[in-house]
C-alpha positions in Angstrom: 0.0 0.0 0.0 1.4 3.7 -1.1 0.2 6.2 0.9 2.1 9.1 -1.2 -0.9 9.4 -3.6 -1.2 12.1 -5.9 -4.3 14.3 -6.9 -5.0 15.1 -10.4 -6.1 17.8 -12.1 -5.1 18.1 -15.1 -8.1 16.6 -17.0 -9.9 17.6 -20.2 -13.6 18.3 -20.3 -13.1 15.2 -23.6 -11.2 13.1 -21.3 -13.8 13.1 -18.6 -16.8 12.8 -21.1 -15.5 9.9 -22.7 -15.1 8.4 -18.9 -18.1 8.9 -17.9 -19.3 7.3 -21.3 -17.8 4.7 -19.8 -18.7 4.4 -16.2 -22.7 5.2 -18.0 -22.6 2.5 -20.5 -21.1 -0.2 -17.6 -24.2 1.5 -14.9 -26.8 1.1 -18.0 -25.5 -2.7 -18.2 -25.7 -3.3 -14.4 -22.0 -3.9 -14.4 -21.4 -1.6 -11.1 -21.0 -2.3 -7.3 -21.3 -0.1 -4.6 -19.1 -0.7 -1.2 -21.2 -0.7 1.6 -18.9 -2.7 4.2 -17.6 -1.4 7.4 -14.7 0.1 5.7 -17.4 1.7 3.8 -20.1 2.6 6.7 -20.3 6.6 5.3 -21.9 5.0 2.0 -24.2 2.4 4.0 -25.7 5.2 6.4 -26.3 7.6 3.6 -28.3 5.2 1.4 -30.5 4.0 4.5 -31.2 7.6 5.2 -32.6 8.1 1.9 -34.0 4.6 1.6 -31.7 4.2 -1.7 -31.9 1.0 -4.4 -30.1 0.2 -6.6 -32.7 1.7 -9.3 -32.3 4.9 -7.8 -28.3 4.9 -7.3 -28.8 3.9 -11.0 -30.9 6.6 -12.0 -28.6 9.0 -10.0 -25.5 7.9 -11.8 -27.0 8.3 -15.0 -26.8 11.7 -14.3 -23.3 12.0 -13.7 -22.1 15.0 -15.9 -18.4 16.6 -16.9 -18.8 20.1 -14.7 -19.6 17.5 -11.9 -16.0 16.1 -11.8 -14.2 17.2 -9.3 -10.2 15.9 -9.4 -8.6 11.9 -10.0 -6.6 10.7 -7.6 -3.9 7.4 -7.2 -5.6 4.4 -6.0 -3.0 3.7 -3.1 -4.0 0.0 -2.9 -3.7 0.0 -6.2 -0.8 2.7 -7.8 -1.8 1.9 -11.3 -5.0 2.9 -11.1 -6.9 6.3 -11.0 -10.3 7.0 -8.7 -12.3 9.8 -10.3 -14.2 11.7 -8.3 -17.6 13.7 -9.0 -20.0 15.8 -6.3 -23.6 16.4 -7.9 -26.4 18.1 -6.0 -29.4 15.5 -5.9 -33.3 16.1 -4.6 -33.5 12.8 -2.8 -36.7 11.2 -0.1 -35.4 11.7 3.6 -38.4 9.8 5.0 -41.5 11.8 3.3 -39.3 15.0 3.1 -37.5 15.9 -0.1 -34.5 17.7 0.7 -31.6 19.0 -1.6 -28.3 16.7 -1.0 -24.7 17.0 -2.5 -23.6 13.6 -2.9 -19.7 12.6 -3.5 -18.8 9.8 -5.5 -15.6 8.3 -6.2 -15.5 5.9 -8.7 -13.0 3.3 -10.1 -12.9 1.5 -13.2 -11.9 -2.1 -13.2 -11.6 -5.2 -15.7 -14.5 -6.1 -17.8 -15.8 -2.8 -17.5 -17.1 -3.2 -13.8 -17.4 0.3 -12.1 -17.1 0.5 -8.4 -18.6 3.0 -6.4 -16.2 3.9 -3.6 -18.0 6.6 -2.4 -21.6 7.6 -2.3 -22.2 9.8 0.9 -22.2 13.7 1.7 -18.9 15.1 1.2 -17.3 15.4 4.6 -15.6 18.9 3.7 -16.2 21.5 0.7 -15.0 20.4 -2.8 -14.4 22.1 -6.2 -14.9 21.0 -9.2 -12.5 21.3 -11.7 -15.0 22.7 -14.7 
């Protein structure tokens, strides 16, 4: 494991739109997983609060766009790879009240087109994105 990770921001809006070409066309084919372990208990608690399926973290995926990308970082388990991450504002149920939430997702892309969803919570300080 590297902990000396780099963040990224020297991106393209044509690099990230053919990403999240991508990450949409592996979401549309169901080929995505979302972490939801202990590791991952920010993701977990967030998607019981707003009583979140699959259909809905779907739908909310699908509208993923370039200005929401925010910066790619180095996967330190993995230094080969790159996590890209996005924070989109989403109207989303908190049990009978809609309420306006900023959700950030970090993503990585593995073999066979399989995206996982690192991240799917409230981010935990402000972010910028890079567009």
């Amino acid at each position: 494991m590297n902990l000396n990770t780099a963040k990224h921001v020297n991106h393209t809006r044509e690099e990230i739109d053919k990403y999240l070409k991508i990450v949409k066309n592996s979401i549309k084919r169901d080929k995505f997983i979302i972490c939801t372990t202990n590791k991952n208990i920010k993701n977990r608690k967030f998607i019981e609060k707003y009583k979140l399926d699959k259909n809905k973290i779907k739908e909310m995926m699908m509208q993923l766009r370039v200005n929401d990308f925010c910066y790619s970082a180095d996967d330190y388990n993995n230094p080969s790879e790159r996590l890209y991450i996005f924070c989109r504002e989403y109207e989303l149920n908190n049990w009978g009240t809609i309420e306006k939430a900023k959700v950030y997702i970090k993503l990585s892309k593995k073999k066979e087109d399989l995206i996982v969803i690192i991240s799917f919570h409230k981010p935990e300080k402000e972010i910028k994105r890079l567009f």
